[in-house]
FIKOLZA-1660 file (N, C-alpha, C; in steps of 0.1 Angstrom, whole numbers, plus 5000, padded with zeros to 4 digits):
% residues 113
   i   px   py   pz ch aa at
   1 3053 6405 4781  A  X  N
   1 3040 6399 4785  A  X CA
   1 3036 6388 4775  A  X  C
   2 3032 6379 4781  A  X  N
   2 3031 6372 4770  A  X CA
   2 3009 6366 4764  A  X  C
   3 3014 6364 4749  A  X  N
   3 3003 6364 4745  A  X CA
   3 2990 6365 4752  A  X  C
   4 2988 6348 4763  A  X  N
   4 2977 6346 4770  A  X CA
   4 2976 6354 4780  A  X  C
   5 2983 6363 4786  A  X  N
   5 2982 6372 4793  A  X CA
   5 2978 6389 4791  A  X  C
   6 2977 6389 4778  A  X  N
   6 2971 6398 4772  A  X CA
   6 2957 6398 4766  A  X  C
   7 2960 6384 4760  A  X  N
   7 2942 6380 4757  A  X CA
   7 2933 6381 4770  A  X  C
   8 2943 6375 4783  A  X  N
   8 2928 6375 4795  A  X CA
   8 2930 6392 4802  A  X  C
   9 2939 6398 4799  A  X  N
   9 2936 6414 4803  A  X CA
   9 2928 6421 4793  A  X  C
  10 2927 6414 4780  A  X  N
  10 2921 6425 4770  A  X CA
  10 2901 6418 4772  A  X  C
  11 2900 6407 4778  A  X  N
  11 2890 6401 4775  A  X CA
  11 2882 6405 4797  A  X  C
  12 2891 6411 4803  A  X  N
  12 2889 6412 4816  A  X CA
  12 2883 6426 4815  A  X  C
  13 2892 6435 4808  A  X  N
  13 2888 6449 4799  A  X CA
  13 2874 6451 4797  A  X  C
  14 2870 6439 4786  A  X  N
  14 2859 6444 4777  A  X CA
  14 2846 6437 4788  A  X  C
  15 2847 6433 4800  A  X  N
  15 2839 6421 4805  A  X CA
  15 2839 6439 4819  A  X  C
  16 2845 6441 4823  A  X  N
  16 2844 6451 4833  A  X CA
  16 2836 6466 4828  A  X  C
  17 2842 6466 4812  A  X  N
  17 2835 6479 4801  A  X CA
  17 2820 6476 4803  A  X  C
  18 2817 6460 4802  A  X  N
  18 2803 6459 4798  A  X CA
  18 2796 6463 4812  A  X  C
  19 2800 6456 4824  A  X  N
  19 2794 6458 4832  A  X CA
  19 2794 6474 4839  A  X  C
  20 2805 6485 4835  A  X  N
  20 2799 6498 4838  A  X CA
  20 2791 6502 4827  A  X  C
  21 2790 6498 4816  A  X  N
  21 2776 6501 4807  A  X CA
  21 2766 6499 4810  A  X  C
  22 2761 6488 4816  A  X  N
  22 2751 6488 4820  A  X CA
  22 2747 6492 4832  A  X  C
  23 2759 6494 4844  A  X  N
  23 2754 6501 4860  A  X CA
  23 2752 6515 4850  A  X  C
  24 2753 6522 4838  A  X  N
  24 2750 6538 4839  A  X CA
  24 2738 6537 4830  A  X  C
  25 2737 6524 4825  A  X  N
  25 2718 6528 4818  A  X CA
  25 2708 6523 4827  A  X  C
  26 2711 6517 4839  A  X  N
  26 2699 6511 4847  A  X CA
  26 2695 6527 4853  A  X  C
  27 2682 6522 4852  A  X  N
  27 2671 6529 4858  A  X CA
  27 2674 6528 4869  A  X  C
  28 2668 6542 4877  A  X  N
  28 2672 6547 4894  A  X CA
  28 2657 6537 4901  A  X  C
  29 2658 6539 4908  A  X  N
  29 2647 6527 4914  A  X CA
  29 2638 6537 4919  A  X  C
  30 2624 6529 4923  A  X  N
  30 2613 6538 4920  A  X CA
  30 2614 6548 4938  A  X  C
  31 2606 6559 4934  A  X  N
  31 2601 6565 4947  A  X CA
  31 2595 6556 4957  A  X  C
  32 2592 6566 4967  A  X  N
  32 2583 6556 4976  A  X CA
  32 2571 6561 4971  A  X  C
  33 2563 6575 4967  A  X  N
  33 2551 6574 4955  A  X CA
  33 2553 6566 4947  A  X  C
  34 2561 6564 4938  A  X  N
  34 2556 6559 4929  A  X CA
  34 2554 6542 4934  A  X  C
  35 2558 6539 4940  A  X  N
  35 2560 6526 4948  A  X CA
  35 2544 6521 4951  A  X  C
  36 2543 6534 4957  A  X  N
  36 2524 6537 4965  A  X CA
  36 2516 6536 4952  A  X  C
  37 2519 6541 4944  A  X  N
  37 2510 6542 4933  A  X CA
  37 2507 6532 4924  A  X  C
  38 2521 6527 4924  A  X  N
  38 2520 6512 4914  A  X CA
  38 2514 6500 4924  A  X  C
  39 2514 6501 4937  A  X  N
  39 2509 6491 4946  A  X CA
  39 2495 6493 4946  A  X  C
  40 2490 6506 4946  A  X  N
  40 2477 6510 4943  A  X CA
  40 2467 6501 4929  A  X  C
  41 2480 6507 4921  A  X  N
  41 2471 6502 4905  A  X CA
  41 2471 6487 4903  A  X  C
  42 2476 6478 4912  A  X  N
  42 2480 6462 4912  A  X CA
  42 2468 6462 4918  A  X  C
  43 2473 6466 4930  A  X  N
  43 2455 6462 4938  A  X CA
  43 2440 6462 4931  A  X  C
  44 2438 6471 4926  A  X  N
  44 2425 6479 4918  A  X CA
  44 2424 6467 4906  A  X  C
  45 2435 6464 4899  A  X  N
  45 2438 6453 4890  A  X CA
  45 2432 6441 4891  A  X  C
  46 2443 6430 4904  A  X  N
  46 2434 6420 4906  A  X CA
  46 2423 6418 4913  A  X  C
  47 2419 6429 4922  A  X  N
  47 2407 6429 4924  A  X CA
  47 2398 6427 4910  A  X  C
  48 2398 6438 4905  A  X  N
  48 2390 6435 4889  A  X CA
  48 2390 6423 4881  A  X  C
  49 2400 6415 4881  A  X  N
  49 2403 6407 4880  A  X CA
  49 2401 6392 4888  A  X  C
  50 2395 6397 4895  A  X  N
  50 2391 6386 4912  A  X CA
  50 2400 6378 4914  A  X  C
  51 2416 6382 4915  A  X  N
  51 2427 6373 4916  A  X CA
  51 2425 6379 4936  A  X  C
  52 2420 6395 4940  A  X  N
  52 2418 6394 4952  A  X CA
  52 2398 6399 4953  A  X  C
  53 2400 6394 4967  A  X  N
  53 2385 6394 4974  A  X CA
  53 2385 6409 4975  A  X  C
  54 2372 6417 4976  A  X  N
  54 2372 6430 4977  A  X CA
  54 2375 6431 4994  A  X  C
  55 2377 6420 5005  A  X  N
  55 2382 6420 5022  A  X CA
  55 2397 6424 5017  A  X  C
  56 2397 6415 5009  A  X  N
  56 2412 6412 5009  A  X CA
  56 2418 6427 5002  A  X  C
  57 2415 6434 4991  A  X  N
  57 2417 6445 4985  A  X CA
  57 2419 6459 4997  A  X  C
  58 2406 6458 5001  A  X  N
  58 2401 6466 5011  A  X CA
  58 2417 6467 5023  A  X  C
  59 2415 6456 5025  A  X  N
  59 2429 6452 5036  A  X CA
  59 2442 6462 5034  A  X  C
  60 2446 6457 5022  A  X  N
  60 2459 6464 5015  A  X CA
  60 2459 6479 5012  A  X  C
  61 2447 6478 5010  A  X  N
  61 2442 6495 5007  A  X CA
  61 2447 6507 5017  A  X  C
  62 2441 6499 5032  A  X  N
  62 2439 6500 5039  A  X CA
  62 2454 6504 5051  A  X  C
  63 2465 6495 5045  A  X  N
  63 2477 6492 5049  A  X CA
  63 2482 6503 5043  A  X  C
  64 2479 6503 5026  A  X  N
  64 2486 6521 5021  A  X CA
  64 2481 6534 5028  A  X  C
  65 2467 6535 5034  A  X  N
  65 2465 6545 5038  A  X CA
  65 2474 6549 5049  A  X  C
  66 2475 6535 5058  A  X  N
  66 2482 6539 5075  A  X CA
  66 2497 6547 5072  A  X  C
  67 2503 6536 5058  A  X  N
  67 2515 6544 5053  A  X CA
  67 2514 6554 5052  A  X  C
  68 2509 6563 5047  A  X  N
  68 2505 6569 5034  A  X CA
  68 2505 6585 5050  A  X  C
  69 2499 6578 5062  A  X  N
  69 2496 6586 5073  A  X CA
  69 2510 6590 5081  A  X  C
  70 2517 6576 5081  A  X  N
  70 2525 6573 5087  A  X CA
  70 2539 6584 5080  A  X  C
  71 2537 6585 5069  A  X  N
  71 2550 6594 5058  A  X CA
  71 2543 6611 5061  A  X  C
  72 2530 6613 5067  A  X  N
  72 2528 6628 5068  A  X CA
  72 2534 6633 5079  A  X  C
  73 2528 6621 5093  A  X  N
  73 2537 6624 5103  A  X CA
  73 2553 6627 5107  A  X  C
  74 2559 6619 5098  A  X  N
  74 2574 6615 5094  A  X CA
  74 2581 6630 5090  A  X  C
  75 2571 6637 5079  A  X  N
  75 2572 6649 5070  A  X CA
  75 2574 6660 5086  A  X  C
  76 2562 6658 5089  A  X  N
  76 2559 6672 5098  A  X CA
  76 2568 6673 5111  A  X  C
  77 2573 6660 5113  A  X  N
  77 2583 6660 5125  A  X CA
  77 2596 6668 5117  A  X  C
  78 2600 6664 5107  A  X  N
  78 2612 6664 5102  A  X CA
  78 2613 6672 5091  A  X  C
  79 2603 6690 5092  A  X  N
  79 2606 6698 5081  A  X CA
  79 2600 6700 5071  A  X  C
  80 2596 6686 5064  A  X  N
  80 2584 6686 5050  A  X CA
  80 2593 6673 5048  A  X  C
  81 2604 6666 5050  A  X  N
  81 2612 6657 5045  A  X CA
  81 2614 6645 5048  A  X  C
  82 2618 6635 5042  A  X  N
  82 2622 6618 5052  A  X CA
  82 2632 6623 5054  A  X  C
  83 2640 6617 5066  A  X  N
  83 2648 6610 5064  A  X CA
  83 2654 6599 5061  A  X  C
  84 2667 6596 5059  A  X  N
  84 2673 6581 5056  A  X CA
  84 2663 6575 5063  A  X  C
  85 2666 6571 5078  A  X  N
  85 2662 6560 5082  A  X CA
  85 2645 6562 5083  A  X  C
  86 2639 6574 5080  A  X  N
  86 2618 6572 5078  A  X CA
  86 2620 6565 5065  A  X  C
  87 2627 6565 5055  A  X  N
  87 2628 6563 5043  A  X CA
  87 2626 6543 5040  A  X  C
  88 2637 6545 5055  A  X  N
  88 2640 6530 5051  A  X CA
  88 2625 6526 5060  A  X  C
  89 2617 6527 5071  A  X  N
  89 2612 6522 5075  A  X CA
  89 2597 6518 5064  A  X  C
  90 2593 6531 5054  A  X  N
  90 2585 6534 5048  A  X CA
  90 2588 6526 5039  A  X  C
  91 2602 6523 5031  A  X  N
  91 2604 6511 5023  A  X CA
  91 2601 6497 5032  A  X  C
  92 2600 6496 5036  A  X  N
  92 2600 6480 5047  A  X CA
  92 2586 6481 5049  A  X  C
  93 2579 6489 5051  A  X  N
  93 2564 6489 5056  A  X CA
  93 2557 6484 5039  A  X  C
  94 2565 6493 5028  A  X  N
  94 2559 6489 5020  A  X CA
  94 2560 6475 5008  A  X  C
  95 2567 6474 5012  A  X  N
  95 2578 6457 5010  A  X CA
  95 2565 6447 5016  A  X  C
  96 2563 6450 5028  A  X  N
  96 2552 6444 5036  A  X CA
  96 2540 6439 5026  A  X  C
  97 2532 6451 5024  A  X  N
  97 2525 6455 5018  A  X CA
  97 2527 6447 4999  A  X  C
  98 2534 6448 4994  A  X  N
  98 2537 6443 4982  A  X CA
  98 2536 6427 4985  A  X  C
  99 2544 6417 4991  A  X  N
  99 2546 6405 5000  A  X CA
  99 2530 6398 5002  A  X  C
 100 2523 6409 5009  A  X  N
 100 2507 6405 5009  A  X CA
 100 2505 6403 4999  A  X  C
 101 2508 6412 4990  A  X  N
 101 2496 6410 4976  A  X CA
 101 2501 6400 4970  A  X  C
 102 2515 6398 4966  A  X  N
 102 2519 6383 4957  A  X CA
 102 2518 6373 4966  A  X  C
 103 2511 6369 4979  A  X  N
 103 2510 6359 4986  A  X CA
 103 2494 6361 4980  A  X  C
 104 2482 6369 4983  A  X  N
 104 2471 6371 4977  A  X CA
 104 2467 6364 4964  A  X  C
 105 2475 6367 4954  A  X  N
 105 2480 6363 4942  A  X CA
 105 2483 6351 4939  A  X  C
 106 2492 6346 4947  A  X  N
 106 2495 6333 4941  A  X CA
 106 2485 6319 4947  A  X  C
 107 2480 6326 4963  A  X  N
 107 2472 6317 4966  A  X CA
 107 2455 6316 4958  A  X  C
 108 2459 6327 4952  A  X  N
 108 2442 6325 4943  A  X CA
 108 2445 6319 4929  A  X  C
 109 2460 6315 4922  A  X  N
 109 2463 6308 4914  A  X CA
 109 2464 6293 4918  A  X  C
 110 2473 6287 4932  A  X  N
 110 2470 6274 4932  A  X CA
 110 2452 6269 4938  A  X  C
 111 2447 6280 4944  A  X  N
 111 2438 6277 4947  A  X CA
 111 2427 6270 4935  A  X  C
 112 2429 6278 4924  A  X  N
 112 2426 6277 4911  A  X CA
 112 2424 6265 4901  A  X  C
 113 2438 6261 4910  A  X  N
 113 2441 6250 4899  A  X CA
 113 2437 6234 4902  A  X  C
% end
């Protein structure tokens, strides 16, 4: 084998090492609570903040509850548990909901300026 062929296997090595180092220290991604919770404490934030209107606050609030109703129903059909696919819906409902608020956000920044 010759030299350059060893340097790009030994340098292919240390470049594939790094990247399973890092897929085993990342953090698992958040719940759908904790999801709810941190979308909670954003809200409560720029409201205080008056980056949102307390309509606009209220709104979002509002959108977590329906979730929030929407995941009891999900529970009681299905045992106490999600499934995959309530899982995914309840991610996408809350994706929704996140989307609002940085659109909220950013239009009270250029509005700002």
């Amino acid at each position: 084998m010759s030299f350059r062929k060893v340097a790009m296997l030994a340098l292919s090595t240390s470049v594939l090492a790094g990247f399973l180092s890092v897929g085993a220290q990342a953090k698992r991604p958040f719940t759908i609570t904790e999801r709810q919770t941190r979308l909670e404490s954003d809200i409560a934030k720029d409201e205080k903040t008056n980056e949102l209107t307390k309509k606009e606050a209220d709104g979002l609030r509002s959108d977590l509850q329906d979730i929030a109703t929407h995941i009891t129903k999900m529970k009681d059909k299905n045992g106490g548990k999600l499934s995959y696919k309530d899982e995914g819906k309840i991610e996408k409902d809350l994706n929704s909901v996140s989307l609002k608020l940085k659109k909220y956000e950013l239009n009270k920044r250029v509005e700002s300026k």
